[in-house]
C-alpha positions as protocol buffer text, in pm:
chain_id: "A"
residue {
  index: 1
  type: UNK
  ca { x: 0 y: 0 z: 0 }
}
residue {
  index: 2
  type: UNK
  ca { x: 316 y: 258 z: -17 }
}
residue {
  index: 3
  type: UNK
  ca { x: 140 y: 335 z: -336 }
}
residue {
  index: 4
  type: UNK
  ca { x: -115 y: 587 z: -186 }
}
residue {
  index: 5
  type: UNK
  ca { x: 111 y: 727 z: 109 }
}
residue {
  index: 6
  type: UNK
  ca { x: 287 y: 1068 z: -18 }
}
residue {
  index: 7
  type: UNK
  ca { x: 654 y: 1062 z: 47 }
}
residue {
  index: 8
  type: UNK
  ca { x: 825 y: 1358 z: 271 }
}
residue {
  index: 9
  type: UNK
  ca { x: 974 y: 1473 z: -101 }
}
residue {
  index: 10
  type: UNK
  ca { x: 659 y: 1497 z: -292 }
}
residue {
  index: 11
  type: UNK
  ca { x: 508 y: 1702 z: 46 }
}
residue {
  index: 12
  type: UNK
  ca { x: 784 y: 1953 z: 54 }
}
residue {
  index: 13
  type: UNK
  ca { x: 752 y: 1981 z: -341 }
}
residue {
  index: 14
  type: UNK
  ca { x: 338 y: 2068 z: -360 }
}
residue {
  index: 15
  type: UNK
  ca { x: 454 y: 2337 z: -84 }
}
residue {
  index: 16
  type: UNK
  ca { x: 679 y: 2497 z: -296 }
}
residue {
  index: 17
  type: UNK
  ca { x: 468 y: 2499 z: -611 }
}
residue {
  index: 18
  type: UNK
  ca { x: 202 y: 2617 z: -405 }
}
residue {
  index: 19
  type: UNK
  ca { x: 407 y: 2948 z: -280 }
}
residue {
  index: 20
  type: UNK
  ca { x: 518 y: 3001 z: -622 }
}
residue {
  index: 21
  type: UNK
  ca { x: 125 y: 3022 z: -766 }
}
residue {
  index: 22
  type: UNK
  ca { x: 76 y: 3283 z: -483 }
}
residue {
  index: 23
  type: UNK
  ca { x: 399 y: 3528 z: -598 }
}
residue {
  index: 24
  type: UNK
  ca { x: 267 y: 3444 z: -926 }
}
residue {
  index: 25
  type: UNK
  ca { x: -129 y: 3568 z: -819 }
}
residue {
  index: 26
  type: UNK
  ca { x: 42 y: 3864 z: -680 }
}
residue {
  index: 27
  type: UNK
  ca { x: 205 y: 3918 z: -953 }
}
residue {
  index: 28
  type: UNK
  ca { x: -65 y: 3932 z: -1228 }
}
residue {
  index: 29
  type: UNK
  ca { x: -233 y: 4197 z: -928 }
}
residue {
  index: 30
  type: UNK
  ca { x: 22 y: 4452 z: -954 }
}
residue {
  index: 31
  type: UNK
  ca { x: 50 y: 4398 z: -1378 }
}
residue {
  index: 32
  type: UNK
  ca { x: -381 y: 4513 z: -1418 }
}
residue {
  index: 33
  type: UNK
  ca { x: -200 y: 4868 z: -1296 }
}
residue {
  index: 34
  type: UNK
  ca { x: -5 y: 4985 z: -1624 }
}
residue {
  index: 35
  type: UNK
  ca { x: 133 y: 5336 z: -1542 }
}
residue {
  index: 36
  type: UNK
  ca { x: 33 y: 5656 z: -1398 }
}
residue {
  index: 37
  type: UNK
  ca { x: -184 y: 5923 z: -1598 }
}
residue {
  index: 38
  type: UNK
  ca { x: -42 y: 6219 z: -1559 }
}
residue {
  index: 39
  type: UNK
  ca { x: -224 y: 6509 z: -1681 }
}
residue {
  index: 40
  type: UNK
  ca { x: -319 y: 6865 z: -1558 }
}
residue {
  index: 41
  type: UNK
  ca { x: -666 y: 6713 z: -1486 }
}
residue {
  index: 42
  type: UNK
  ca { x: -528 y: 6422 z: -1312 }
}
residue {
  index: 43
  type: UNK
  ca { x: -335 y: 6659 z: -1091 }
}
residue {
  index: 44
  type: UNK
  ca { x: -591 y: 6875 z: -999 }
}
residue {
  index: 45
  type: UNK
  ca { x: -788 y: 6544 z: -920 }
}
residue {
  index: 46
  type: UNK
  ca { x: -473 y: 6397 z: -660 }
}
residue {
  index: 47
  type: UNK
  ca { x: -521 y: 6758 z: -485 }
}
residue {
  index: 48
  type: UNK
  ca { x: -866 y: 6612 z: -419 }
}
residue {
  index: 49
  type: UNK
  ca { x: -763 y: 6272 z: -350 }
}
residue {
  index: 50
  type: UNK
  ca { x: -829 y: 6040 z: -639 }
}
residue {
  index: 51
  type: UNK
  ca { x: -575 y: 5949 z: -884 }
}
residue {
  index: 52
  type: UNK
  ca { x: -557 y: 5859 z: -1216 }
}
residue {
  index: 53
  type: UNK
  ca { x: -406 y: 5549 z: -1333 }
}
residue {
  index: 54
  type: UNK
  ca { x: -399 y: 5389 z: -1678 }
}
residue {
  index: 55
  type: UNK
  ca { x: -477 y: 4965 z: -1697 }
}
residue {
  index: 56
  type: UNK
  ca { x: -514 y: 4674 z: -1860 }
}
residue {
  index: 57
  type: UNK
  ca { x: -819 y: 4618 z: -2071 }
}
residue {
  index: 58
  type: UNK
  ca { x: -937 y: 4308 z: -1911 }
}
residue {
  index: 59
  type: UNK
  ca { x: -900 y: 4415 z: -1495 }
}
residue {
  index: 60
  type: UNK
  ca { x: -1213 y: 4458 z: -1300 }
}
residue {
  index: 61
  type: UNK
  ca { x: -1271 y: 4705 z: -1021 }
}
residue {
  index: 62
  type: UNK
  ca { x: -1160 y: 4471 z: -761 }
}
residue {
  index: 63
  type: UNK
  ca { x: -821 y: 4333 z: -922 }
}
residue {
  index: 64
  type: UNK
  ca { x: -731 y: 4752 z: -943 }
}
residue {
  index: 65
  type: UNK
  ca { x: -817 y: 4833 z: -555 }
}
residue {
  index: 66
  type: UNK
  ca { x: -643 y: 4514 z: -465 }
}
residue {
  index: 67
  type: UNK
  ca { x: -344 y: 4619 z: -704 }
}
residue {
  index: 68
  type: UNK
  ca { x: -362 y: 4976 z: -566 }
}
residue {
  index: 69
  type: UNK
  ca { x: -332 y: 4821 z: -203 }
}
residue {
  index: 70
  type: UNK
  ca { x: -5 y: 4600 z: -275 }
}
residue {
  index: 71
  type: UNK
  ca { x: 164 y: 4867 z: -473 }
}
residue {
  index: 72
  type: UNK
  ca { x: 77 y: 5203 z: -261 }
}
residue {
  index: 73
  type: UNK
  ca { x: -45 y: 4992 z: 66 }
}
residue {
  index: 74
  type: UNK
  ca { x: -371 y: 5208 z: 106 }
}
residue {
  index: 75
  type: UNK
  ca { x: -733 y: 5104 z: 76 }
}
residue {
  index: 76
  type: UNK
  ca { x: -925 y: 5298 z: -208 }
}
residue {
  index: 77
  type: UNK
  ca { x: -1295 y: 5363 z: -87 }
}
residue {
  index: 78
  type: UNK
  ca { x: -1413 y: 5367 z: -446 }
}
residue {
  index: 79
  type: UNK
  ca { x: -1267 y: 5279 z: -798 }
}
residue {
  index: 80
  type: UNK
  ca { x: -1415 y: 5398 z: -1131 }
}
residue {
  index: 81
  type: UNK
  ca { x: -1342 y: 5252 z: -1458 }
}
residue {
  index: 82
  type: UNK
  ca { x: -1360 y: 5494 z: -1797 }
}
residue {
  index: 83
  type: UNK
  ca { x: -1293 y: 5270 z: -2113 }
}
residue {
  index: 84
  type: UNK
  ca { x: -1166 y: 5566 z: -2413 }
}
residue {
  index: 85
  type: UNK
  ca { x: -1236 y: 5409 z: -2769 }
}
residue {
  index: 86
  type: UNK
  ca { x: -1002 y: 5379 z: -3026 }
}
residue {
  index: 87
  type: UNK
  ca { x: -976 y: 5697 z: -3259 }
}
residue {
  index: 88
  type: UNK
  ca { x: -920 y: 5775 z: -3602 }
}
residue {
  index: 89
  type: UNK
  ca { x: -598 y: 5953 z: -3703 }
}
residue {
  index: 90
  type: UNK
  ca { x: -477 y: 6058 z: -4050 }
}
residue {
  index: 91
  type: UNK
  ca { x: -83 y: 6120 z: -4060 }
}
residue {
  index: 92
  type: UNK
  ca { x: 136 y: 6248 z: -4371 }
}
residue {
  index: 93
  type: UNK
  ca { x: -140 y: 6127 z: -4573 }
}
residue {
  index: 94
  type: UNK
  ca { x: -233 y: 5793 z: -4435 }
}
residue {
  index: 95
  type: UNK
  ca { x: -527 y: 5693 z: -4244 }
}
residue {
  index: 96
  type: UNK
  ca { x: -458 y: 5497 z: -3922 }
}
residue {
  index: 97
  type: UNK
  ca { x: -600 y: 5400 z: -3548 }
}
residue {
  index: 98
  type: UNK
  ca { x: -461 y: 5501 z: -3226 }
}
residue {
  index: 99
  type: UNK
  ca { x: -521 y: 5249 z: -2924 }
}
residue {
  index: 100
  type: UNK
  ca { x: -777 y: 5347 z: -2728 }
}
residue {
  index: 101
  type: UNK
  ca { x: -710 y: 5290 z: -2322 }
}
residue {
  index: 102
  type: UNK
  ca { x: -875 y: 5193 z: -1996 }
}
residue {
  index: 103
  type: UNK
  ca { x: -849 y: 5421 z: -1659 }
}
residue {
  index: 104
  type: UNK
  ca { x: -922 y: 5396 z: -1350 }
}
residue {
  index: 105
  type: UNK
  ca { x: -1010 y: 5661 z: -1103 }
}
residue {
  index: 106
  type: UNK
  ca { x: -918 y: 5577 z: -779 }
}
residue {
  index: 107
  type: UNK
  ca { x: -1031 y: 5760 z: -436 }
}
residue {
  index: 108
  type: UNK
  ca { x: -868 y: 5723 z: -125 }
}
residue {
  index: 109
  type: UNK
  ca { x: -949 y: 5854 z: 237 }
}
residue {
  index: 110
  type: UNK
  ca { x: -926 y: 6211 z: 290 }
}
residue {
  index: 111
  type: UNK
  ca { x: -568 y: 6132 z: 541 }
}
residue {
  index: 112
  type: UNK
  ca { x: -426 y: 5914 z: 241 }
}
residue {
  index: 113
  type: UNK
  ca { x: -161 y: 5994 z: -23 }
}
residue {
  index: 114
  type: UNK
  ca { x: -4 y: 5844 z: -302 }
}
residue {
  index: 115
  type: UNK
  ca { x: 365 y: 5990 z: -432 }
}
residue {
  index: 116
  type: UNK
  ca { x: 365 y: 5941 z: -810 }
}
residue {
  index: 117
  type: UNK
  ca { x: 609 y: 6198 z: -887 }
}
């Protein structure tokens, strides 16, 4: 019956694939954040307290606050997602598109910061 019984090697090995899948979770968290969006309008909004990030087209609201927390370690009270369409462009006489993008406007607590710059 040694057939069914899990040797001390094959315990120690399911640990460590098991702590690799959870670096691994944490990293696809942090990767829904892509950068910063830093505009005048985005500043005047971190003066208020939410902040403008840009991310990736298939995040949800809950992957972004969670992302927001591991990167910046606050808790956002609210995230709000604006999806931008791609748009038309006609350069030195060709027609092309330009990507559209995904953003996120995050709000914190009125104590909290973030330090982009």
């Amino acid at each position: 019956m040694a057939i069914f019984k899990k040797t001390i090697q094959e315990a120690k090995s399911q640990k460590v694939t098991k702590a690799k899948r959870d670096v691994s979770v944490l990293g696809e968290r942090v990767n829904a954040i892509v950068r910063p969006h830093i505009t005048e309008k985005a500043a005047i909004l971190a003066e208020k307290g939410t902040y403008v990030f840009e991310v990736a087209k298939n995040t949800n609201k809950i992957e972004i606050s969670k992302a927001i927390e591991a990167l910046y370690s606050v808790t956002p009270m609210r995230v709000n997602i604006i999806n931008l369409p791609d748009t038309r462009v006609f350069v030195r006489n060709r027609k092309g598109v330009k990507s559209g993008l995904r953003k996120a406007l995050v709000t914190l607590k009125k104590g909290d910061k973030i330090e982009i710059l």
